[in-house]
VOBA-1610 file (N, C-alpha, C; in pm, whole numbers, padded with zeros to 5 digits, always signed):
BEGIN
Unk+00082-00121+00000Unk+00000+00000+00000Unk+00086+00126+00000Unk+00198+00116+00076Unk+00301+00229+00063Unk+00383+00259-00077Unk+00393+00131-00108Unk+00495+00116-00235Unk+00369+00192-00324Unk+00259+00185-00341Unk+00119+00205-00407Unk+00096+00385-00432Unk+00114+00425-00303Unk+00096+00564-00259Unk+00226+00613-00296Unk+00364+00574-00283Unk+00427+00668-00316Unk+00451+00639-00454Unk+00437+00544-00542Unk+00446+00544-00704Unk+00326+00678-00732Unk+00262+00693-00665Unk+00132+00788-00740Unk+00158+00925-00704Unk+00219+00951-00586Unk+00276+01074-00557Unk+00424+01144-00652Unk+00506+01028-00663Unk+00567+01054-00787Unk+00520+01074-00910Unk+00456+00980-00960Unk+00348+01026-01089Unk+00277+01195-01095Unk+00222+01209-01018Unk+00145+01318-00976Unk+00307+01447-00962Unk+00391+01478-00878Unk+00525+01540-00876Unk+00555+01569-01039Unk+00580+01474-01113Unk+00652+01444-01266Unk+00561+01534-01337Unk+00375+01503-01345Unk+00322+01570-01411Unk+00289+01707-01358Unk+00319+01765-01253Unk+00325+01866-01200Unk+00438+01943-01277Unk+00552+01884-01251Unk+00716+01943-01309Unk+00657+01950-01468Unk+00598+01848-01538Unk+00538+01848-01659Unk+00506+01983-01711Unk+00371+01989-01662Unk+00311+02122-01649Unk+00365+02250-01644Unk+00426+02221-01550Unk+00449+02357-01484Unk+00607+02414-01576Unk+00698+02314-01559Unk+00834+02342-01646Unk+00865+02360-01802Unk+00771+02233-01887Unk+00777+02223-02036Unk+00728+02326-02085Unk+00848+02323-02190Unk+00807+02489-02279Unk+00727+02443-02373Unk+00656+02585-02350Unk+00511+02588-02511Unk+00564+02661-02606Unk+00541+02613-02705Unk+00595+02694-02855Unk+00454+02723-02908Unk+00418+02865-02962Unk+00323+02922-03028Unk+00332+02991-03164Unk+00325+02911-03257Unk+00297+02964-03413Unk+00181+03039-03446Unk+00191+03201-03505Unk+00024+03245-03494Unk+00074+03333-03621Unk-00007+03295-03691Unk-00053+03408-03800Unk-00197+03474-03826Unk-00219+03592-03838Unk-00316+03641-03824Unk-00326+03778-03964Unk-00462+03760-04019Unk-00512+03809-04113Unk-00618+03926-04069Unk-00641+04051-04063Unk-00796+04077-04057Unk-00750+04208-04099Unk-00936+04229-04122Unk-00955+04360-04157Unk-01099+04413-04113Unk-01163+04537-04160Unk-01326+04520-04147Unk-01398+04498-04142Unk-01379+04404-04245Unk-01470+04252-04276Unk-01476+04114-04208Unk-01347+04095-04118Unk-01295+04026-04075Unk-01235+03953-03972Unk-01171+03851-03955Unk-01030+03782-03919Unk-01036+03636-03934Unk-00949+03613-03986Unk-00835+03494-04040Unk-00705+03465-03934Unk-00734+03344-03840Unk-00585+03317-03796Unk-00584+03169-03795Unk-00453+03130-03775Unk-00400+03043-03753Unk-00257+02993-03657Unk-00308+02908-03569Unk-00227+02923-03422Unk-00183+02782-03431Unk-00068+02728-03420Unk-00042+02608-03407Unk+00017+02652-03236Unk-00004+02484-03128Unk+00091+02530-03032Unk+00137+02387-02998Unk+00262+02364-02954Unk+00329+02247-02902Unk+00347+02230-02794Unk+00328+02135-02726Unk+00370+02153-02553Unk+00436+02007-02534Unk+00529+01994-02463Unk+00578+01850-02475Unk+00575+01780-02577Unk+00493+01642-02566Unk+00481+01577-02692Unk+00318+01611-02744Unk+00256+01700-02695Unk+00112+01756-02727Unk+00113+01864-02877Unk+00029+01833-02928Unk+00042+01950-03087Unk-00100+01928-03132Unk-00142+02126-03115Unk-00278+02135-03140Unk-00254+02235-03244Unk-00334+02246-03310Unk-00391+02317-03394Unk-00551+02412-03445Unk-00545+02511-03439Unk-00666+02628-03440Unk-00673+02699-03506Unk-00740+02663-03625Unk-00772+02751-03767Unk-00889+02811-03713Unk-00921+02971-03726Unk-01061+03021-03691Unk-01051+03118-03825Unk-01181+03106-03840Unk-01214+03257-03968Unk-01308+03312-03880Unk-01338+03432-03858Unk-01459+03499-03796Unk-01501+03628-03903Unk-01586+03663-03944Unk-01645+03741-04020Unk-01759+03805-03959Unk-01844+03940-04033Unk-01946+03985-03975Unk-02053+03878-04000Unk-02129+03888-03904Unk-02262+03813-03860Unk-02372+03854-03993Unk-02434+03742-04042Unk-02503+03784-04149Unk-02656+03860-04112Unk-02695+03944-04213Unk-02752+04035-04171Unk-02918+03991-04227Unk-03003+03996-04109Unk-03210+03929-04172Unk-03240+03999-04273Unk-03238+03909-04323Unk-03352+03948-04486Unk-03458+04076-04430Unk-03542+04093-04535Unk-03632+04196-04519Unk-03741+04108-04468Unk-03774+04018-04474Unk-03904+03959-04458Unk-03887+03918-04267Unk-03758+03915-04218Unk-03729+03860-04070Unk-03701+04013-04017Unk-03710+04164-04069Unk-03672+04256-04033Unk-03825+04307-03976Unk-03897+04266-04100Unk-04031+04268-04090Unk-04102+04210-03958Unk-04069+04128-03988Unk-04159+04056-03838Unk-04106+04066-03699Unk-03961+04101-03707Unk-03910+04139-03585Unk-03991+04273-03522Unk-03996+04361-03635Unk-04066+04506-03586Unk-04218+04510-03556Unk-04257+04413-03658Unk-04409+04412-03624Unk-04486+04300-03516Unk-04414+04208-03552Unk-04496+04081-03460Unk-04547+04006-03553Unk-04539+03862-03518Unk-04660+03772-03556Unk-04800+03796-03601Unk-04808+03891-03449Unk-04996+03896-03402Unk-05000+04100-03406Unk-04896+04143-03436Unk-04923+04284-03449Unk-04881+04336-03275Unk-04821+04270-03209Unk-04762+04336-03092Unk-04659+04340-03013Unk-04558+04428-03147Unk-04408+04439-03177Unk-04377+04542-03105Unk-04491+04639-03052Unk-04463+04760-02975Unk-04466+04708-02817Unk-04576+04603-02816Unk-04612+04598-02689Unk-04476+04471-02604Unk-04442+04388-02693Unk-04324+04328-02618Unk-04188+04397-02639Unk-04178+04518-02713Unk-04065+04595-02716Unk-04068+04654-02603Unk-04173+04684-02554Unk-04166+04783-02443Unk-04146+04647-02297Unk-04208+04602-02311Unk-04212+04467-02180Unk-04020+04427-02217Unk-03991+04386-02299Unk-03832+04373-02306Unk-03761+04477-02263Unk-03741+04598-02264Unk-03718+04729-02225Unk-03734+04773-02150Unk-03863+04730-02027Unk-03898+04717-01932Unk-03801+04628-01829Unk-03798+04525-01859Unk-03732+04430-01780Unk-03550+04418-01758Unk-03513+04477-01916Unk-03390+04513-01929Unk-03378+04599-01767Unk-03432+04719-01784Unk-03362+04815-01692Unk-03407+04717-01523Unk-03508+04644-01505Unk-03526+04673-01416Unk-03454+04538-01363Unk-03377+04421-01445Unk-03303+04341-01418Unk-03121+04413-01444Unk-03112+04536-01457Unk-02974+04587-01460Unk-02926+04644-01351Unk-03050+04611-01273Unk-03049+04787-01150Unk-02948+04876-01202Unk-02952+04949-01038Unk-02895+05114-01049Unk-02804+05148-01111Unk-02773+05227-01208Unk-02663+05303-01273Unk-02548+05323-01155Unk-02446+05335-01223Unk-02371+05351-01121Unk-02309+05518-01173Unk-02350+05622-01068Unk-02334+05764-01064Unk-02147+05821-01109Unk-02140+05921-01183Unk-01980+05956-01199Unk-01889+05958-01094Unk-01934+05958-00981Unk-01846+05968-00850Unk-01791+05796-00831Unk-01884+05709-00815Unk-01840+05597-00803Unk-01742+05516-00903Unk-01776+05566-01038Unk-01680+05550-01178Unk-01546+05623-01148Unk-01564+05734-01099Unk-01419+05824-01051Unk-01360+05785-00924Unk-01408+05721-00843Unk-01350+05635-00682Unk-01300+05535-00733Unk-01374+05438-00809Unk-01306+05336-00882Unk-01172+05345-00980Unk-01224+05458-01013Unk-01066+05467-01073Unk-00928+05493-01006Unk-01005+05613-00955Unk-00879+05640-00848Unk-00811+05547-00761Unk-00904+05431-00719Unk-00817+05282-00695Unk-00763+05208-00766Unk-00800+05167-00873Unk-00715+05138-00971Unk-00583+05199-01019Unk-00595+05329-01010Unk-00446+05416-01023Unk-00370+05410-00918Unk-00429+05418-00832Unk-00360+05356-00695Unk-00224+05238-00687Unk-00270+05125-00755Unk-00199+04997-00813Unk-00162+04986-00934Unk-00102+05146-00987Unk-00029+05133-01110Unk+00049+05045-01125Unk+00153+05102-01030Unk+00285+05099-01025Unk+00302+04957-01060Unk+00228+04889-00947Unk+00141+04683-00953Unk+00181+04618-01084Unk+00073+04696-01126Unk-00009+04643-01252Unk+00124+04630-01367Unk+00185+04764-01378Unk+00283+04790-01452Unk+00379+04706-01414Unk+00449+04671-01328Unk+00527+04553-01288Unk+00501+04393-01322Unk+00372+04358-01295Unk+00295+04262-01370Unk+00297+04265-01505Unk+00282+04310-01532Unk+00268+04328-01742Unk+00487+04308-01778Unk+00493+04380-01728Unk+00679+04403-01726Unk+00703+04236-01696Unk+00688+04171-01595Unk+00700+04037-01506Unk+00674+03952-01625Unk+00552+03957-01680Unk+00471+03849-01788Unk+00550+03903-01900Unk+00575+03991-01954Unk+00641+04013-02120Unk+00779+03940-02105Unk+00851+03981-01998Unk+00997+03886-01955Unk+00993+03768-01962Unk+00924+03711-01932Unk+00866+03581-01952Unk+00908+03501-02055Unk+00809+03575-02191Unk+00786+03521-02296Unk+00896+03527-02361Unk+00940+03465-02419Unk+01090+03431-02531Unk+01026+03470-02700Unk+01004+03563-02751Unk+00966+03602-02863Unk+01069+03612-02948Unk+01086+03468-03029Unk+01195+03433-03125Unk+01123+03481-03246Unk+01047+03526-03271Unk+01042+03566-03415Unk+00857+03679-03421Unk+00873+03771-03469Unk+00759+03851-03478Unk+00744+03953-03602Unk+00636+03971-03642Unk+00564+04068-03748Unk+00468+04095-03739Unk+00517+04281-03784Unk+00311+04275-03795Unk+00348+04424-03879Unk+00251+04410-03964Unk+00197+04534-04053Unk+00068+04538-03999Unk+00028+04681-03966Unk-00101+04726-03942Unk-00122+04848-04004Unk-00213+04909-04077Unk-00294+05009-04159Unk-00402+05029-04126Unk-00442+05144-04007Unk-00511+05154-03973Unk-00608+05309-03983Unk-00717+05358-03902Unk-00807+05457-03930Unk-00885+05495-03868Unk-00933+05565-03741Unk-01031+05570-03658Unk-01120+05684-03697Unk-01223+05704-03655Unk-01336+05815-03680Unk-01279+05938-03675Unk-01203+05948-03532Unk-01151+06104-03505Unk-00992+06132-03546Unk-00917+06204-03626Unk-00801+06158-03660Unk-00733+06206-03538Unk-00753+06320-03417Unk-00673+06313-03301Unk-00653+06182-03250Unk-00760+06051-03259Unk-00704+05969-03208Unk-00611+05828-03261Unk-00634+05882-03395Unk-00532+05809-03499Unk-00413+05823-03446Unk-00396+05970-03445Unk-00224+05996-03423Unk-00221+05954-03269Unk-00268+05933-03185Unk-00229+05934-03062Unk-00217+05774-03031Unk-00276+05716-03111Unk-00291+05542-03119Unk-00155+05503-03201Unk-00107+05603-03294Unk+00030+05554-03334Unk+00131+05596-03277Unk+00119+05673-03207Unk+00270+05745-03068Unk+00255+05579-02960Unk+00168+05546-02914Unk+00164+05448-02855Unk+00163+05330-02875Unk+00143+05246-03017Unk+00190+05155-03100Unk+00365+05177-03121Unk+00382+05279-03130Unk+00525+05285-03141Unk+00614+05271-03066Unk+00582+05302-02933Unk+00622+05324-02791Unk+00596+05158-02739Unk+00486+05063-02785Unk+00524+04935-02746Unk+00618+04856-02849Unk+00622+04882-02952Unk+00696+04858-03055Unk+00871+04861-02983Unk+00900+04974-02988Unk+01058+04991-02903Unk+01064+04889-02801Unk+00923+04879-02704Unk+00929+04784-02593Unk+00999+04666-02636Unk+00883+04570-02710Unk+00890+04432-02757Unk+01026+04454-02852Unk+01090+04521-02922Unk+01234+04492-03005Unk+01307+04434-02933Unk+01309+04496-02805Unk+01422+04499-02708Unk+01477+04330-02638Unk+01341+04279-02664Unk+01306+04171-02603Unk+01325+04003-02719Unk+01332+04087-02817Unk+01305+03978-02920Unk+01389+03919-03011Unk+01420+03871-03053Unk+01512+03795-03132Unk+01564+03870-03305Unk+01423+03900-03387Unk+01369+03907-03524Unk+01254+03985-03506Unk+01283+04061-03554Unk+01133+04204-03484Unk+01126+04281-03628Unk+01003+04267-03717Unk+00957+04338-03831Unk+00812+04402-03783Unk+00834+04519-03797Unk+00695+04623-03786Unk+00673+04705-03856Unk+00578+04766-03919Unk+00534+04900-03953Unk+00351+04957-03899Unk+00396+05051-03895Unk+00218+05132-03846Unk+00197+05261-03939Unk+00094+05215-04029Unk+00038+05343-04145Unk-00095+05355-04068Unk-00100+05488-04021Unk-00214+05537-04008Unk-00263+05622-04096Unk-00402+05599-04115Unk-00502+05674-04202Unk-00605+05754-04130Unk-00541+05866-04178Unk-00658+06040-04116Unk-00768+06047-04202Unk-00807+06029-04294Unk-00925+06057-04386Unk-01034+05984-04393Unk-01004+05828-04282Unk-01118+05746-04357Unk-01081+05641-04237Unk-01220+05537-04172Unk-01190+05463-04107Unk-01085+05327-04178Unk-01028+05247-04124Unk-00931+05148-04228Unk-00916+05091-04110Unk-00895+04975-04182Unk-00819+04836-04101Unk-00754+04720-04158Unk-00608+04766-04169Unk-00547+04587-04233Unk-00449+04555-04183Unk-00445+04418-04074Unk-00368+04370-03966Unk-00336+04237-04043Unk-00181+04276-04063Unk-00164+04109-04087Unk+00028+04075-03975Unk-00020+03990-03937Unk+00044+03973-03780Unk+00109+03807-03826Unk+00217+03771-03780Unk+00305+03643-03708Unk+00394+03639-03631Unk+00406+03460-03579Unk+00532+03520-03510Unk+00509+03419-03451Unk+00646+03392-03353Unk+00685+03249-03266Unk+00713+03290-03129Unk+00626+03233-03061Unk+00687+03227-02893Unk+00695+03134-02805Unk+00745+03171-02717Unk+00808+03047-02619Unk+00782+03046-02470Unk+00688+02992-02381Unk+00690+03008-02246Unk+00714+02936-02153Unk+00717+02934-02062Unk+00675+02801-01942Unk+00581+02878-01846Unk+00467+02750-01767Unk+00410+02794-01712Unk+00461+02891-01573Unk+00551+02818-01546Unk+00597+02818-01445Unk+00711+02970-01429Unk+00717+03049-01543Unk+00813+03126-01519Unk+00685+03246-01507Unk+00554+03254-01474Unk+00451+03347-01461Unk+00424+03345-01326Unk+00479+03250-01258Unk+00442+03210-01109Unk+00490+03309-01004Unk+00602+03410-01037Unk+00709+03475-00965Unk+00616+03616-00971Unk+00601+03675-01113Unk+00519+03785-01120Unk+00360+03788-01016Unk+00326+03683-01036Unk+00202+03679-00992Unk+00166+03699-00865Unk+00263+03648-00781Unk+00236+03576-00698Unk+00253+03715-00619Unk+00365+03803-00665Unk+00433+03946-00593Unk+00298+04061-00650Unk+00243+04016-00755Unk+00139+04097-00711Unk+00016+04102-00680Unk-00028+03970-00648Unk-00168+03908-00595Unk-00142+03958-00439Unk+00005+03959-00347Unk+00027+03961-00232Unk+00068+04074-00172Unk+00072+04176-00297Unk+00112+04304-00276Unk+00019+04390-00167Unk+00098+04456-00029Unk+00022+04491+00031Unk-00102+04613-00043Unk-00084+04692-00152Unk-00191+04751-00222Unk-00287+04687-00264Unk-00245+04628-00373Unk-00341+04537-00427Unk-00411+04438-00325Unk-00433+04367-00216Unk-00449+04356-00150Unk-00580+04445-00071Unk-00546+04520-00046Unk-00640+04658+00003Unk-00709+04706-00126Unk-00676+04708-00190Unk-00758+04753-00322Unk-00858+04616-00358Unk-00794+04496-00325Unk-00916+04373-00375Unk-01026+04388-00250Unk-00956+04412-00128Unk-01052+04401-00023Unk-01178+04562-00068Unk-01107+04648-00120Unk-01203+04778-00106Unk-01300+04756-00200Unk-01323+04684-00262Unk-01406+04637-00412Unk-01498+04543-00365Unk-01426+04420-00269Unk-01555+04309-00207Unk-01628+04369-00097Unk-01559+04493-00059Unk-01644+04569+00071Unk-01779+04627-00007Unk-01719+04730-00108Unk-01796+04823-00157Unk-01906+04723-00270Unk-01878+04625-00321Unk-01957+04544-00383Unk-02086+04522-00282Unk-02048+04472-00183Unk-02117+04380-00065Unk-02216+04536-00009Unk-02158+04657+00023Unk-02249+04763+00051Unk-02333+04806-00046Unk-02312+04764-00167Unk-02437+04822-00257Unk-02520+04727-00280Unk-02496+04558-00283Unk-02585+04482-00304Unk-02681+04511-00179Unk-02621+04484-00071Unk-02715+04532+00075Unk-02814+04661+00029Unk-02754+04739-00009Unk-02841+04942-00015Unk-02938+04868-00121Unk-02904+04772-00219Unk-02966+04721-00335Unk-03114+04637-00250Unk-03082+04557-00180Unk-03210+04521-00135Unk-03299+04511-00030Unk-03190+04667+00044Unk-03286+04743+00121Unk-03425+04779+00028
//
């Protein structure tokens, strides 16, 4: 029975070290645009090899005859369960939550920059990015925020070079017109186990910490005010 128990505790140890130590290799190419996305992700883990072709496209759009009956009804009372749906929406969403509470919340969250930013820093170190590309051509509604979306594409751009093996980028932004053409690859390398160090320093961080507790407090006082 001993000889029994400790063969299984070893078993169990091995696939732990398994897990936790063997590096994952991630092949991803990625296609999209407006219309779109096209990728393809191969990943390896030990002797494991999966593969994930996805296409996603826009959702096709009801004929006229299902546009029809959506608005009107069956029986002619398209107004009267619009309003009963609309009804129930708000009154299964409860209370809005007022700009002060959106601005307290934030202000805790900024609180655990510094955190957060260390975490993201912790996890990118991590990753072993032997090979990367990406062309993006892009376009937003307002062109102030075109340009301000490519100062900051650029600014992670310098980041990830630094880090990487084979680093091809460019960013064309377009002021005149919305646009979108992302075509992305690239190879990476992790272990589970090298995310364990970041995490762990900031799950235990005395802020963060006080900041998770100020969220299950303040959660817990509005559900209460909620069904007062």
């Amino acid at each position: 029975m001993s000889l029994l128990i400790y063969s299984l505790s070893l078993c169990i140890i091995f696939l732990l070290g398994l897990i936790l130590f063997a590096p994952i290799d991630v092949v991803f190419n990625v296609r999209g645009n407006l219309n779109g996305v096209n990728s393809i992700v191969d990943v390896k883990w030990s002797f494991l090899s999966m593969h994930f072709p996805q296409k996603k496209g826009p959702e096709k759009e009801p004929g006229t005859k299902e546009r029809l009956l959506g608005k009107v009804g069956m029986t002619g009372r398209g107004d009267e369960n619009e309003s009963k749906t609309k009804a129930d929406r708000e009154e299964s969403s409860g209370p809005r939550e007022s700009f002060d509470d959106i601005y307290t919340k934030g202000r805790m969250v900024y609180g655990i920059l510094y955190q957060i930013l260390r975490l993201v820093k912790g996890i990118l170190s991590s990753i072993h990015i032997r090979e990367l590309s990406c062309d993006l051509a892009y376009g937003l509604p307002d062109p102030a925020d075109t340009g301000m979306l490519c100062g900051y594409l650029h600014t992670l751009a310098s980041i990830v070079h630094g880090g990487c093996r084979k680093f091809h980028y460019s960013v064309t932004p377009q002021f005149f017109d919305e646009h979108l053409d992302v075509r992305m690859s690239g190879d990476i390398r992790f272990r589970i186990a090298s995310f364990i160090p970041p995490l762990v320093r900031f799950i235990f961080s005395r802020k963060v910490l006080g900041t998770g507790w100020w969220f299950v407090k303040n959660r817990r006082s509005s559900r209460s005010g909620v069904s007062v």
